[in-house]
C-alpha positions as CSV (number, residue, x, y, z in Angstrom):
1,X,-4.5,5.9,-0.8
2,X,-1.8,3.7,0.7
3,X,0.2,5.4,3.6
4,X,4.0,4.3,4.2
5,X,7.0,5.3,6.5
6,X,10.7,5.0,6.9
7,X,13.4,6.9,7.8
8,X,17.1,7.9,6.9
9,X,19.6,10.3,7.2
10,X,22.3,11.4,4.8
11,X,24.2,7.8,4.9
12,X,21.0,6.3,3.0
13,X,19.3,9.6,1.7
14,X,19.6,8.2,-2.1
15,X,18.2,4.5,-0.8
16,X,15.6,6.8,0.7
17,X,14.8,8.2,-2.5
18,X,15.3,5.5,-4.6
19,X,13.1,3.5,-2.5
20,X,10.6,6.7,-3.1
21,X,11.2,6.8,-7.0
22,X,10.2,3.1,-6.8
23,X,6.8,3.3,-5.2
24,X,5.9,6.5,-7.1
25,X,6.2,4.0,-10.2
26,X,4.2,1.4,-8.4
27,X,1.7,3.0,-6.2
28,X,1.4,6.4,-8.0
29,X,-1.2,7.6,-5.5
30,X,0.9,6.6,-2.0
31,X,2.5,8.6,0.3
32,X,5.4,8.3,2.0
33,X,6.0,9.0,5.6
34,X,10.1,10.0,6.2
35,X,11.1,10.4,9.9
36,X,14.7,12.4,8.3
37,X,17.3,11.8,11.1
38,X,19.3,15.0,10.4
39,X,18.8,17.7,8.1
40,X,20.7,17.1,5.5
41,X,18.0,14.4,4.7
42,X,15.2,16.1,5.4
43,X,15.7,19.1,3.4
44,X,16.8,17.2,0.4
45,X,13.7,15.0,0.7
46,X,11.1,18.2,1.3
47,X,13.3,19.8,-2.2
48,X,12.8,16.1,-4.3
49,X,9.8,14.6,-3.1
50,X,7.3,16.6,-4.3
51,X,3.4,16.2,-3.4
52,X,3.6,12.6,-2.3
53,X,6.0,13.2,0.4
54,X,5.7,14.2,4.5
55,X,8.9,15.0,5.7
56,X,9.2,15.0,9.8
57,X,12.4,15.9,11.4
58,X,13.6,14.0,14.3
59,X,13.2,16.1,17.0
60,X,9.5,17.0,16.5
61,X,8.7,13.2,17.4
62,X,11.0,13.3,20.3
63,X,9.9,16.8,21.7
64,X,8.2,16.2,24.9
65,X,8.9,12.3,25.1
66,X,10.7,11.2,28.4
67,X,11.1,7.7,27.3
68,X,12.5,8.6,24.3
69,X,14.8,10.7,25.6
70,X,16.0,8.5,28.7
71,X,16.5,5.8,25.9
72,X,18.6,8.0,23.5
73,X,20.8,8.8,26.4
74,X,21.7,5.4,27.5
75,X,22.2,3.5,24.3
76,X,24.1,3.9,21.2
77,X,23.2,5.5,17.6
78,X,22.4,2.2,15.7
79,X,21.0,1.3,19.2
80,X,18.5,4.2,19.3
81,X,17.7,3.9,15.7
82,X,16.5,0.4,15.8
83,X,14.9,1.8,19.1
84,X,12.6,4.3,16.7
85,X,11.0,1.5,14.5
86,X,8.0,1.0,16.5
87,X,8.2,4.7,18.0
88,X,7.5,6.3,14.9
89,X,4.7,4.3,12.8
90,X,2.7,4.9,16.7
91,X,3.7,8.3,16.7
92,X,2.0,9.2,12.8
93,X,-1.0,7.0,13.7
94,X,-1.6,8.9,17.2
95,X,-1.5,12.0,15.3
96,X,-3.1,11.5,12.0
97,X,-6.6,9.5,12.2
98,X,-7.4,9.8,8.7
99,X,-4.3,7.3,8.1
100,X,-6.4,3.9,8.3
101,X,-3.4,2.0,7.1
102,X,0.7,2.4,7.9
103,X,3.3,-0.1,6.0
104,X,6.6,0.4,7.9
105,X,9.6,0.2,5.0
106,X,13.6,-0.4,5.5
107,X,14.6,2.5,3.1
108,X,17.2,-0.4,1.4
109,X,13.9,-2.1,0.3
110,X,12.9,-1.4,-3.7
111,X,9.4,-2.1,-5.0
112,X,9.9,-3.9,-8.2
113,X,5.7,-4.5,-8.5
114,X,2.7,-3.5,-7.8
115,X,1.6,-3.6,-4.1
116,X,-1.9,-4.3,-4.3
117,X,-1.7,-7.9,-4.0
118,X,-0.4,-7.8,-0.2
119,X,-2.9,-5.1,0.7
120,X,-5.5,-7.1,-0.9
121,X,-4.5,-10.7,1.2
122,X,-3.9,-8.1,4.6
123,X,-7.6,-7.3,4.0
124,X,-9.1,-10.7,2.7
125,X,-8.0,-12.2,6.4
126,X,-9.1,-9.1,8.2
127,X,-6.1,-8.9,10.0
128,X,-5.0,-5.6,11.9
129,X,-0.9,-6.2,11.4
130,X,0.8,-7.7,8.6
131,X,4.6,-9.5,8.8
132,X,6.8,-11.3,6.9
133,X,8.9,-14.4,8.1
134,X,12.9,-14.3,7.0
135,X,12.1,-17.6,5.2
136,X,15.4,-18.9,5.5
137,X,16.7,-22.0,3.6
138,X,17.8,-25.0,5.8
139,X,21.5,-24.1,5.9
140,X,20.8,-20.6,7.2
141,X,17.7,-21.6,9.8
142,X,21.2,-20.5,12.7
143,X,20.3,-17.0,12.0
144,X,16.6,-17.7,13.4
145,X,18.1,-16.5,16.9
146,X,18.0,-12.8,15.5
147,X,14.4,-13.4,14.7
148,X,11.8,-15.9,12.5
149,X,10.4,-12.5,11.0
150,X,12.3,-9.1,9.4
151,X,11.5,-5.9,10.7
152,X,12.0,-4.0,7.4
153,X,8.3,-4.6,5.8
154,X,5.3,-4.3,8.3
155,X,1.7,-3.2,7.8
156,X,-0.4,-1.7,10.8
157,X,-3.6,-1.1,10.7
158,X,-4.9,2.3,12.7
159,X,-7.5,0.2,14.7
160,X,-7.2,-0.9,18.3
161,X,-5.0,-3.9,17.8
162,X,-2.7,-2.8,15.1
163,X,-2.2,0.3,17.7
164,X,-2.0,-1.6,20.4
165,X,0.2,-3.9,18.9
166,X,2.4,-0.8,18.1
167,X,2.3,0.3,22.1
168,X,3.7,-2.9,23.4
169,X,6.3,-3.3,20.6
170,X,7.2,0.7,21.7
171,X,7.6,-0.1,25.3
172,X,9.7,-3.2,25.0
173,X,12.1,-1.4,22.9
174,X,12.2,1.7,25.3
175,X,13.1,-0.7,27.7
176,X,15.7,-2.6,25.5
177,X,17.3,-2.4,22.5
178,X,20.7,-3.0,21.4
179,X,22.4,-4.5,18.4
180,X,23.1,-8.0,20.3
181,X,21.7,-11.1,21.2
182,X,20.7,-11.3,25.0
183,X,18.6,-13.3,27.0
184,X,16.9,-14.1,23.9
185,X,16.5,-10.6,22.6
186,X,17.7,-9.0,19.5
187,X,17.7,-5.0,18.8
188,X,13.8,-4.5,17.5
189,X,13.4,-7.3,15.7
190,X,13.7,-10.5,17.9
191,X,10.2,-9.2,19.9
192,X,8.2,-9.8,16.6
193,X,8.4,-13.9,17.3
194,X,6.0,-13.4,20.2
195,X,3.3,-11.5,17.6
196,X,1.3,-14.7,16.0
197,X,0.5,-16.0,19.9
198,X,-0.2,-12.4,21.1
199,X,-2.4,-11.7,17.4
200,X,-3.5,-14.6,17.1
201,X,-6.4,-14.3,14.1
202,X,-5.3,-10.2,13.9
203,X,-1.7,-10.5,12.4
204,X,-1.0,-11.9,9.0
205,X,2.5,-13.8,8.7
206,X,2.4,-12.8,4.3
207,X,3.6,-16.0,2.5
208,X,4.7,-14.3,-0.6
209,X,8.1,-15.5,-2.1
210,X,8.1,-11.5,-4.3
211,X,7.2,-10.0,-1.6
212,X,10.4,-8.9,0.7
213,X,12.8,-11.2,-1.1
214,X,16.5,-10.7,0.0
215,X,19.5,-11.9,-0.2
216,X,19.1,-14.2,3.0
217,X,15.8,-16.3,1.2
218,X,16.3,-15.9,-2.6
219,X,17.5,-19.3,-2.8
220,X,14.4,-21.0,-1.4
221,X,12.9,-20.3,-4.6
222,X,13.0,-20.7,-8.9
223,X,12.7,-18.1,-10.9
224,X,11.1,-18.6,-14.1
225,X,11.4,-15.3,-15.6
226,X,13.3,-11.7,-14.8
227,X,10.5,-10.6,-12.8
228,X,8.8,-13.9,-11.8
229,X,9.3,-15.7,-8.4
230,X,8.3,-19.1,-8.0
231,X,4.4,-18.5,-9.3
232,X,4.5,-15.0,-8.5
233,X,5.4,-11.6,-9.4
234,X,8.4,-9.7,-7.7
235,X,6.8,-7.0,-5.7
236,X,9.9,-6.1,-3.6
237,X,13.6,-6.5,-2.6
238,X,15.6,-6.4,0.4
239,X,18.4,-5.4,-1.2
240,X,20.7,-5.5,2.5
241,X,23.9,-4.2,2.9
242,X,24.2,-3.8,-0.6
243,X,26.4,-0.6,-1.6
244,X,29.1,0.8,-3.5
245,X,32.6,0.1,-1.9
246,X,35.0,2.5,-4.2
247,X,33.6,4.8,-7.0
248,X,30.6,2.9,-9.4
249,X,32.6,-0.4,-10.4
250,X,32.8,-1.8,-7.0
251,X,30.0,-2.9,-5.1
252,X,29.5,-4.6,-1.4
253,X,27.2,-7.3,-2.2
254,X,25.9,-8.1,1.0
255,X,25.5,-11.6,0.2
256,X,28.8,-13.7,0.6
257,X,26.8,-15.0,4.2
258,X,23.8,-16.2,2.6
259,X,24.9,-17.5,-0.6
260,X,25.8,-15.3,-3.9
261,X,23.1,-14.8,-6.6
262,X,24.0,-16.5,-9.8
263,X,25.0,-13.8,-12.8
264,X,21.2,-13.9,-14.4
265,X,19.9,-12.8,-11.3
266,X,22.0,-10.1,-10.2
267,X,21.5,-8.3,-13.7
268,X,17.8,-8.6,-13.3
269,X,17.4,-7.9,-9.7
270,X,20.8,-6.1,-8.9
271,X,21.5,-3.8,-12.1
272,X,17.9,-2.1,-12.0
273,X,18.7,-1.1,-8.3
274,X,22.2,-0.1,-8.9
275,X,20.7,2.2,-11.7
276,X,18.4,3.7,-9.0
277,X,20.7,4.5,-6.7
278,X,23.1,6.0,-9.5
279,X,19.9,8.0,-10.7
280,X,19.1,9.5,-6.8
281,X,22.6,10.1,-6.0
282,X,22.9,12.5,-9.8
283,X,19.5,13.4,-8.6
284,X,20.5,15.0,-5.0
285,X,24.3,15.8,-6.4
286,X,22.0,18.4,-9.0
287,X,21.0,20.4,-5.4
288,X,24.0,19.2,-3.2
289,X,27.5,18.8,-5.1
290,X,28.9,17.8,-2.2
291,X,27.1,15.0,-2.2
292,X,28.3,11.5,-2.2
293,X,27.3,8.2,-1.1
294,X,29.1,7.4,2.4
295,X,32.4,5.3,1.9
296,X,32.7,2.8,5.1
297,X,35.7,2.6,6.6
298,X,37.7,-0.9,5.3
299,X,36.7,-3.4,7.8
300,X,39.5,-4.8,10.2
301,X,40.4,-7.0,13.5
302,X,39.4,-10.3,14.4
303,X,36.0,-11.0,12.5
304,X,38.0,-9.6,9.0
305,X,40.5,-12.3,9.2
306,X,38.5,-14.8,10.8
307,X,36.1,-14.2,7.3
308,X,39.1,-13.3,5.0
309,X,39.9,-17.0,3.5
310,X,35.6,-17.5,3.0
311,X,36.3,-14.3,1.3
312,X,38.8,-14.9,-1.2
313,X,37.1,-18.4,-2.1
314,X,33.7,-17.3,-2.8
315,X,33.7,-13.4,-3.6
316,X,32.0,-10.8,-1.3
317,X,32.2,-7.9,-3.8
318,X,31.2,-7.6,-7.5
319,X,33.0,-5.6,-10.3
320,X,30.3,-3.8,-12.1
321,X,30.2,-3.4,-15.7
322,X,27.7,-1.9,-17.0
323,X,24.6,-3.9,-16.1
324,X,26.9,-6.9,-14.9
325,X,28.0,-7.6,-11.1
326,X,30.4,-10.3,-11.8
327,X,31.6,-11.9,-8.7
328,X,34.7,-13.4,-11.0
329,X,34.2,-17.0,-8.9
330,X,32.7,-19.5,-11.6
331,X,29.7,-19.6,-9.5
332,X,31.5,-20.9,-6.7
333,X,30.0,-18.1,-4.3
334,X,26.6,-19.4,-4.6
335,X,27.6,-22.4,-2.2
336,X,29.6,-20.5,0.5
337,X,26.6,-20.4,3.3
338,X,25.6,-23.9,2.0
339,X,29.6,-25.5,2.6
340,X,29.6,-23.5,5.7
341,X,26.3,-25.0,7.0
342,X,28.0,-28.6,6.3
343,X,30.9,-27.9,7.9
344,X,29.5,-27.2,11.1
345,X,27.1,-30.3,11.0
346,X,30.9,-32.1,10.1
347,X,32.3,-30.4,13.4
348,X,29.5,-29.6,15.8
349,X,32.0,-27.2,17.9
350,X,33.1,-25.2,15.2
């Protein structure tokens, strides 16, 4: 049995359980770990989730923690979120031994395959902590200063390095974590570039292109079929900052920084997703009325016009119809991190 952990509140309960849908397809036998950050979430997820799921509230993994605590005072919500990513994979391994395996999962991430194949290279190198590098294409390598690797897939092995790996990881993000660059840090991620010289032989860096594809790597690859990648199978999606903007016909894509799918690929990767989150939402709406997906407030000030004109040439929403996103561009938004990457070679102080 495969063990797995996120965590949410009401702002991504039907990601949550979407994501949970997902793996139940995939890895019927898994369960799923979910720290809920309110309880909203965690009732809703002890109600849906049936036998595969352990629900843990918040405050149980922060009762009797001074760290915690003196961190969750002095730092902001996202900041203390991020804060929690190594705190609670160490916290389920320290209190359940029979877990001999713990894959950490954003819950925006969407298994599209089976996941056997990265348990099966995690245990063929005998390593004790598995990661996976952003992979970014040339004209997005800038964004390397936020980290070479994403936090949002991560395997740990309940053994003396994968928990050890998990204590050091805990204490540098007690000490700091905030959603900025400084001194060469960045919220929780930035600390995993130090992991292949402290690991050495006992971390795997997964070379995968299905395996935590997103919309800041897709590019690097060909896709010969709907769910092929390169010579692969698609196992999972990062499908960031991906959401509905106004009722179901108007999505956020999440992409216009990275370069915007081509249509093909957005009704094979995109639709199935959007479907999912449709599904969970009807899903907790059936127990919760009230229930809605969370509406951001429209963006404003100086990064909103600074971004506006990029914008309205290449599309950073998509009109939904039906299974279609249609970005209404010509496939123009495809190039916009590509024309933004030249311009900045063209005027080096831009």
């Amino acid at each position: 049995m495969n063990h797995y952990c996120t965590y949410f509140d009401r702002g991504f309960l039907a990601q949550g359980l979407a994501l949970w849908r997902s793996l139940e397809r995939h890895d019927p036998t898994a369960t799923l770990w979910v720290l809920a950050l309110d309880d909203f979430a965690a009732a809703v997820m002890n109600e849906t989730g049936g036998g595969g799921v352990r629900v843990v509230r918040l405050a149980e993994i922060e009762a009797g923690d001074a760290a915690l605590a003196a961190a969750k005072a002095n730092r902001s919500r996202i900041d203390y979120v991020f804060t929690l990513s190594p705190c609670w994979p160490r916290w389920l391994l320290a209190r359940h031994p029979e877990i001999e395996r713990l894959t950490y999962l954003d819950a925006d991430l969407f298994f599209f395959g089976r996941p056997r194949e990265i348990f099966a290279a995690m245990d063929a190198a005998r390593a004790s902590v598995l990661i996976t590098a952003h992979r970014f294409p040339e004209w997005l390598r800038r964004y390397e200063r936020h980290g070479k690797f994403n936090v949002g897939f991560l395997s740990f092995r309940n053994d003396g390095p994968g928990r050890a790996c998990l204590d050091d990881w805990r204490a540098q993000c007690l000490a700091w974590c905030h959603d900025r660059l400084e001194d060469g840090k960045y919220a929780d991620q930035k600390y995993l570039d130090e992991w292949p010289a402290k690991l050495g032989a006992q971390l795997l860096v997964l070379d995968r292109a299905g395996v935590n594809l997103a919309p800041w790597n897709w590019a690097n690859h060909d896709f010969v079929q709907r769910t092929w990648v390169d010579d692969g199978e698609l196992v999972l999606f990062h499908f960031a900052r991906f959401r509905p903007r106004c009722g179901d016909w108007w999505w956020h894509s999440g992409q216009l920084e990275y370069g915007v799918m081509p249509r093909r690929l957005r009704r094979a990767i995109y639709a199935p997703y959007a479907r999912a989150l449709l599904a969970a939402r009807d899903e907790i709406r059936a127990r919760r009325p009230e229930f809605d997906f969370v509406r951001r407030p429209a963006r404003s000030g100086r990064d909103f016009w600074q971004n506006l004109p990029r914008r309205l040439l290449f599309g950073g929403d998509w009109l939904r119809v039906g299974d279609e996103f249609l970005n209404l561009r010509l496939g123009l938004g495809r190039w916009s991190a590509r024309i933004v990457f030249w311009l900045r070679r063209l005027s080096p102080n831009r």
